[in-house]
C-alpha positions in Angstrom: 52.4 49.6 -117.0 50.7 52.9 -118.3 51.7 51.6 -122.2 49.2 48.5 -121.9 45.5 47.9 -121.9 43.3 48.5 -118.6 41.1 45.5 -118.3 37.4 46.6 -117.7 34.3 45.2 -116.2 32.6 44.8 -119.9 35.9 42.8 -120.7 35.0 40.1 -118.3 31.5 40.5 -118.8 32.1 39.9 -122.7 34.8 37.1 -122.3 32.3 35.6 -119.8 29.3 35.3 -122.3 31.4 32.4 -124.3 30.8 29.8 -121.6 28.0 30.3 -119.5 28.0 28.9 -115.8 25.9 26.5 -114.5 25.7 28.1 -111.3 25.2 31.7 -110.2 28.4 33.6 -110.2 31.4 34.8 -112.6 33.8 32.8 -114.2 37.4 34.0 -114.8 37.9 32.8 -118.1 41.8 31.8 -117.6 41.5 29.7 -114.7 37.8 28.6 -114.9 37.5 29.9 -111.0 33.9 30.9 -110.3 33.4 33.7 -108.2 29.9 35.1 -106.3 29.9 38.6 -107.6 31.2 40.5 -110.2 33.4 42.5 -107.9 35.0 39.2 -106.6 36.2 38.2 -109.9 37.5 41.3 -111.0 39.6 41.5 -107.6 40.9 38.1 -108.3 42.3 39.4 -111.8 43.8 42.1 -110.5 45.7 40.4 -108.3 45.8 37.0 -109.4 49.8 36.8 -109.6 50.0 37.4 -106.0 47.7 34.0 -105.6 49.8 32.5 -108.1 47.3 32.7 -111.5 48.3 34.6 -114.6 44.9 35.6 -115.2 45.9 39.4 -116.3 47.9 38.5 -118.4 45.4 36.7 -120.1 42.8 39.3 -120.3 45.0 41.5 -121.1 46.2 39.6 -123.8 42.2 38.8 -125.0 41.7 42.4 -125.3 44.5 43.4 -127.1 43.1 40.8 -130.0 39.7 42.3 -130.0 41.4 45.3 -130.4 43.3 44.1 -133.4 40.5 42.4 -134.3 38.4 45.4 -134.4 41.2 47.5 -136.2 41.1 44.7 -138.9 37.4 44.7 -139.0 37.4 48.4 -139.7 40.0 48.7 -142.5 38.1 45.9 -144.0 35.0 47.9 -143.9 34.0 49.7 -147.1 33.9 53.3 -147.0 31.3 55.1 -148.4 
């Protein structure tokens, strides 16, 4: 577990921005749950295999392609 990516708050929060809710509250991105507080959600992902949901996988899998992404991005950048 130590070898892949920790999920953070910002994570969410970034993933979140692409489809904003209607009503007050956090969506997880993965099962489209909506959740009261920020806390809430990020509980859920943590422990959303024991409630049957493969929602970390799924962020984890979302930031591992922003951080290839963001490798890409950088190698493409010219250097000066």
């Amino acid at each position: 577990a130590s070898g892949r990516a920790r999920i953070t708050v910002r994570d969410i929060l970034t993933a979140s921005q692409w489809q904003p809710v209607p009503q007050r509250g956090y969506q997880c991105m993965s099962c489209c749950r909506v959740f009261p507080t920020l806390w809430s959600v990020t509980n859920h992902i943590q422990y959303s295999s024991q409630e049957g949901f493969s929602c970390k996988v799924y962020y984890r899998r979302l930031k591992a392609l922003w951080e290839k992404e963001h490798k890409q991005q950088g190698a493409a950048a010219p250097r000066v």
